[in-house]
C-alpha distance (Angstrom), angle and dihedral (degrees) to the residues before:
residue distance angle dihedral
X1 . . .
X2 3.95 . .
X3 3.72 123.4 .
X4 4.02 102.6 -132.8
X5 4.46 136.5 -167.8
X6 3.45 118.5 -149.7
X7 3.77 112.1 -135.6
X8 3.87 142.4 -160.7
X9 3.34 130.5 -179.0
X10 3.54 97.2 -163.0
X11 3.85 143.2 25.9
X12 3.12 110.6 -72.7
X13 3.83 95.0 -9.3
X14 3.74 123.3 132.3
X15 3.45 131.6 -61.5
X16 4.37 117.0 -102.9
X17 3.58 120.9 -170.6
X18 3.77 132.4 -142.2
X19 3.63 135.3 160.0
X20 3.85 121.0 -87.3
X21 3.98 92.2 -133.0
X22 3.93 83.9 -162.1
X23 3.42 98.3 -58.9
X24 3.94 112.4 130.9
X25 3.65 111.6 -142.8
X26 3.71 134.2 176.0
X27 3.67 141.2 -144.5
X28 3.62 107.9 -76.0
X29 3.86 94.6 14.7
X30 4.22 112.0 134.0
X31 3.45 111.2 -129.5
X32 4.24 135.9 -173.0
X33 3.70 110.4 -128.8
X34 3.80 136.9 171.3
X35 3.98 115.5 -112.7
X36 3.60 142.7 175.8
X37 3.72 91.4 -84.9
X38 3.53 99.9 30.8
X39 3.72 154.1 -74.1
X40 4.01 106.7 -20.8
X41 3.40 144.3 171.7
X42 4.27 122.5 -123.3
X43 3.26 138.7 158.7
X44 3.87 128.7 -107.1
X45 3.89 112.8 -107.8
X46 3.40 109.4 158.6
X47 3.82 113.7 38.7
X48 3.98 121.3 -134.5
X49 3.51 120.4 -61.8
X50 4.02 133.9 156.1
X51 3.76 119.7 -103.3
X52 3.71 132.7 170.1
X53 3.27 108.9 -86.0
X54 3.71 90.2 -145.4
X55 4.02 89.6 65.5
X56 4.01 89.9 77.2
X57 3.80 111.0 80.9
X58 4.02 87.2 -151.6
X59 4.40 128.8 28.1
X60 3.84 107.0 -86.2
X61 3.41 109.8 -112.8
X62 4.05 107.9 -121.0
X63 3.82 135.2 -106.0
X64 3.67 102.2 -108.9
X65 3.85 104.1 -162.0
X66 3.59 138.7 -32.0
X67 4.19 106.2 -98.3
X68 3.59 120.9 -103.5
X69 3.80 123.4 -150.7
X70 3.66 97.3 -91.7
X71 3.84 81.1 61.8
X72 3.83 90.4 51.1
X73 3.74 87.3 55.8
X74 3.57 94.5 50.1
X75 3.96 88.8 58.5
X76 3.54 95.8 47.1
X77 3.42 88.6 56.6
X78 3.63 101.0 51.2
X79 3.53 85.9 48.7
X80 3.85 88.5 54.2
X81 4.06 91.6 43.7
X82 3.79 89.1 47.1
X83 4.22 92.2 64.8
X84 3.77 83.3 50.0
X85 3.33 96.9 52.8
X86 4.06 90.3 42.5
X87 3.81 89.0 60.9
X88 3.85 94.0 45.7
X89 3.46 95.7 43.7
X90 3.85 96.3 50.3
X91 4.19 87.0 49.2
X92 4.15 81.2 58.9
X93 3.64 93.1 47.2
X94 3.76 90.7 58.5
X95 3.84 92.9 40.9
X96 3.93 83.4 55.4
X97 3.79 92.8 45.3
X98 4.23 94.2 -136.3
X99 3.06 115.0 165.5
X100 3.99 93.4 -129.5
X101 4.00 135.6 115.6
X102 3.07 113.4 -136.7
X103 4.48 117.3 -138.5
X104 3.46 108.9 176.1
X105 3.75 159.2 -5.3
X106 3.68 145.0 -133.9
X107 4.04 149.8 -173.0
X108 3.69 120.1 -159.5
X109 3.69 105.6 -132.0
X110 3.54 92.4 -110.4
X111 3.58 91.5 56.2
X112 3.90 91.8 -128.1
X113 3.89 101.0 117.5
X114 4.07 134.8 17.5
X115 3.26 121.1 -153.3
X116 3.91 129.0 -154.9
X117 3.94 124.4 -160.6
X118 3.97 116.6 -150.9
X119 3.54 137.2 179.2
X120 4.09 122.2 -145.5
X121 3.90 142.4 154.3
X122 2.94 99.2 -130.8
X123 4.24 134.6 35.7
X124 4.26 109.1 -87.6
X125 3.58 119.9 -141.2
X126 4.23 92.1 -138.7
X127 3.25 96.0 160.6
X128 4.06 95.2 114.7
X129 3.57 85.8 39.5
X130 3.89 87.5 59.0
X131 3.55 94.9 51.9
X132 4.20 92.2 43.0
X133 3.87 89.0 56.5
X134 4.15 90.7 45.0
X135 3.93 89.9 58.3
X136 3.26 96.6 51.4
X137 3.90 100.2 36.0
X138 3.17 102.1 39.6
X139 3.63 94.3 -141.5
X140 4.02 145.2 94.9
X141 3.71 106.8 -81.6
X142 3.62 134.1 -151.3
X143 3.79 138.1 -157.0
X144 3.49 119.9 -165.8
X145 4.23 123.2 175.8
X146 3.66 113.0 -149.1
X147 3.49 138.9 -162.8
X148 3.86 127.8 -102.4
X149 3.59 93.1 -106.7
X150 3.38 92.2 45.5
X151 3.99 95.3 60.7
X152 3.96 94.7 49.2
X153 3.86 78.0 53.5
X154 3.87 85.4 57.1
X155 3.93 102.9 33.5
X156 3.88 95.2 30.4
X157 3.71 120.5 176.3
X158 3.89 135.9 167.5
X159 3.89 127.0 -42.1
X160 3.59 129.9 -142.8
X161 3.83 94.5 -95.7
X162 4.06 83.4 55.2
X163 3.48 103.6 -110.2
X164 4.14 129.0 112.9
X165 3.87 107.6 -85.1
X166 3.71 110.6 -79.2
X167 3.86 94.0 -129.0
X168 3.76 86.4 64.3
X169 3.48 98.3 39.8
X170 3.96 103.7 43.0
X171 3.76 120.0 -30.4
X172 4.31 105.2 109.3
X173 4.12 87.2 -170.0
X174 3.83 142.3 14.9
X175 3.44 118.3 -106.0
X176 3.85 114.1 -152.8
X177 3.66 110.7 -101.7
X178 4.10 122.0 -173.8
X179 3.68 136.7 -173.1
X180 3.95 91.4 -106.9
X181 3.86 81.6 69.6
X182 3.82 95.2 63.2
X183 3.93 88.6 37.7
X184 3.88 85.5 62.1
X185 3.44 89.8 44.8
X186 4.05 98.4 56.7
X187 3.92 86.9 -123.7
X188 3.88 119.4 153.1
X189 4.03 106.7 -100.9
X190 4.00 85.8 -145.5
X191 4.09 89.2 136.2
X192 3.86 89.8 -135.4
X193 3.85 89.4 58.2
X194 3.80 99.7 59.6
X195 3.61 98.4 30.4
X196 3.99 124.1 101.3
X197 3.50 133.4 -152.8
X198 3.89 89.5 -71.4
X199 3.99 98.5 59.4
X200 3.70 88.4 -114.6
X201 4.06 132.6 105.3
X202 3.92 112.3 -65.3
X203 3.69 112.4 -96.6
X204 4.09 92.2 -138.6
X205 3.31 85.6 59.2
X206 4.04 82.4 80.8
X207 3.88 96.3 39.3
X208 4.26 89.6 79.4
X209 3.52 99.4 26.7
X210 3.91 97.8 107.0
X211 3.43 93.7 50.5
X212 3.89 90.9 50.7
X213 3.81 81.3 50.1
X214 3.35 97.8 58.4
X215 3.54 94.1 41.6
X216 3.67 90.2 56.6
X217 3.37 97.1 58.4
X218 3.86 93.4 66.2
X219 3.88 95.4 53.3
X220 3.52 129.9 84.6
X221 4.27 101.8 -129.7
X222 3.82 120.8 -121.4
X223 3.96 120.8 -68.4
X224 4.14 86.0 26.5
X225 3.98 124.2 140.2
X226 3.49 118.3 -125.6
X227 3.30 135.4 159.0
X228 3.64 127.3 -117.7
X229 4.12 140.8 162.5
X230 3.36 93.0 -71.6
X231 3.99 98.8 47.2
X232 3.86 129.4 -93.8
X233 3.67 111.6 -22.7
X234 4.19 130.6 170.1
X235 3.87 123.2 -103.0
X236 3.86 100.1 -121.6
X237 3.86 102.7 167.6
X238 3.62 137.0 -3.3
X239 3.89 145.0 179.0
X240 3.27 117.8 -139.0
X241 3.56 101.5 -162.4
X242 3.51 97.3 61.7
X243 3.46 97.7 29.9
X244 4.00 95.8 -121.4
X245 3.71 119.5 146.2
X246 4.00 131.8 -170.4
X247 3.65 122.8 -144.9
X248 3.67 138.6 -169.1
X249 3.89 103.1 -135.4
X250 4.63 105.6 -139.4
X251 3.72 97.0 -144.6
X252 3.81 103.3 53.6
X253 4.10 106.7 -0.6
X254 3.67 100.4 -122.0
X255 3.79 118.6 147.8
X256 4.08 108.9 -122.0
X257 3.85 114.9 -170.7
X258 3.59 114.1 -140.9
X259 4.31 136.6 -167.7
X260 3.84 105.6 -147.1
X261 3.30 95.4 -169.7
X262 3.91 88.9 70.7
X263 3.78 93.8 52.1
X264 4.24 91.9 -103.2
X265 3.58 89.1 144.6
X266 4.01 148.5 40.3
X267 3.49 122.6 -132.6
């Protein structure tokens, strides 16, 4: 068994994991840890807990310390150097003439390379860009196109329900959402309706989807026969949510309202 941290190394951002070597960190603790690209600095998540070792295709890299405060000033400052470079960057991008938005902006800890995350149509040719933005940083520098979704992550902003975009406040990964989702749900399919800030499907729309699921499967659909009191009738309307069901009775067309939840009607 392996004694593991989960890491972020950004709000909301997903979850990295690295081996504890001994160190006992807890939730919310800021901790220096050895990456792909680097030393860096995240923040502890998930607190330690033992794992199979065997469950990691490749050996976790370890937790190296916990950060101090000079390391706390370090990362405010690459936060601080990162808006600079935004603004300088985006002057170059117009110099260029790419056809590219630019979201966001960051510093390695180490300060060796800066990354920039864009969004575009179409592919960009940045290579001159690249080499503009290495003259006059000095550094390695990295472009990185990212998806729609992926930017309202970034930018974020206020959803229809008027709270900040759940992918920036909480949700580590998308979960695939689909228009059958808000069919099952009895939501309006008016495109502006289900949408969030990102032009793309709500992601609530998947947070109640198993319960609609499972209420589903008790209901007989719309234009169904069942059988009720008063003979077969036809299921004309229904909500799902409270289980209610109107139905247009053959022999006499009267409208009955029914509860199947309490066993009113017969599929």
């Amino acid at each position: 068994m392996l004694e593991v941290t989960g890491v972020s190394f950004r709000p909301a951002g997903k979850i990295y994991y690295f081996s504890s070597n001994g160190l006992e960190s807890k939730l919310g603790d800021n901790v220096i840890v050895e990456t792909s690209r680097g030393i860096d600095y995240g923040r502890v998540v998930k607190e330690n807990f033992l794992i199979d070792e065997n469950s990691f295709k490749k050996p976790l890299k370890p937790i190296l310390r916990m950060a101090d405060s000079s390391d706390d000033y370090i990362y405010q400052e690459n936060i601080r150097k990162a808006k600079d470079a935004m603004k300088l960057c985006s002057e170059k991008i117009k110099e260029h003439g790419l056809d590219m938005n630019l979201v966001d902006c960051e510093y390695t800890f180490d300060s060796s390379r800066i990354i920039f995350y864009f969004t575009s149509d179409d592919r960009v040719d940045f290579r001159e860009l690249v080499k503009d933005l290495a003259r006059i940083f000095k550094v390695r520098i990295e472009l990185r196109q990212i998806g729609i979704r992926d930017q309202a992550k970034c930018v974020s902003g206020l959803g229809p329900c008027g709270q900040e975009c759940c992918c920036k406040r909480f949700m580590r990964d998308f979960n695939p959402v689909s228009i059958k989702m808000a069919k099952d749900q009895s939501l309006s399919l008016n495109q502006s309706k289900i949408s969030g800030m990102c032009g793309r499907l709500m992601c609530c729309l998947n947070y109640e989807q198993e319960g609609y699921e499972e209420k589903l499967r008790k209901m007989p659909r719309i234009g169904a026969i069942v059988n009720t009191e008063y003979g077969q009738g036809k299921v004309v309307s229904s909500n799902t949510l409270l289980e209610n069901v109107v139905v247009k009775i053959e022999e006499n067309d009267n409208y009955e309202f029914y509860t199947v939840a309490i066993g009113d009607i017969i599929k």
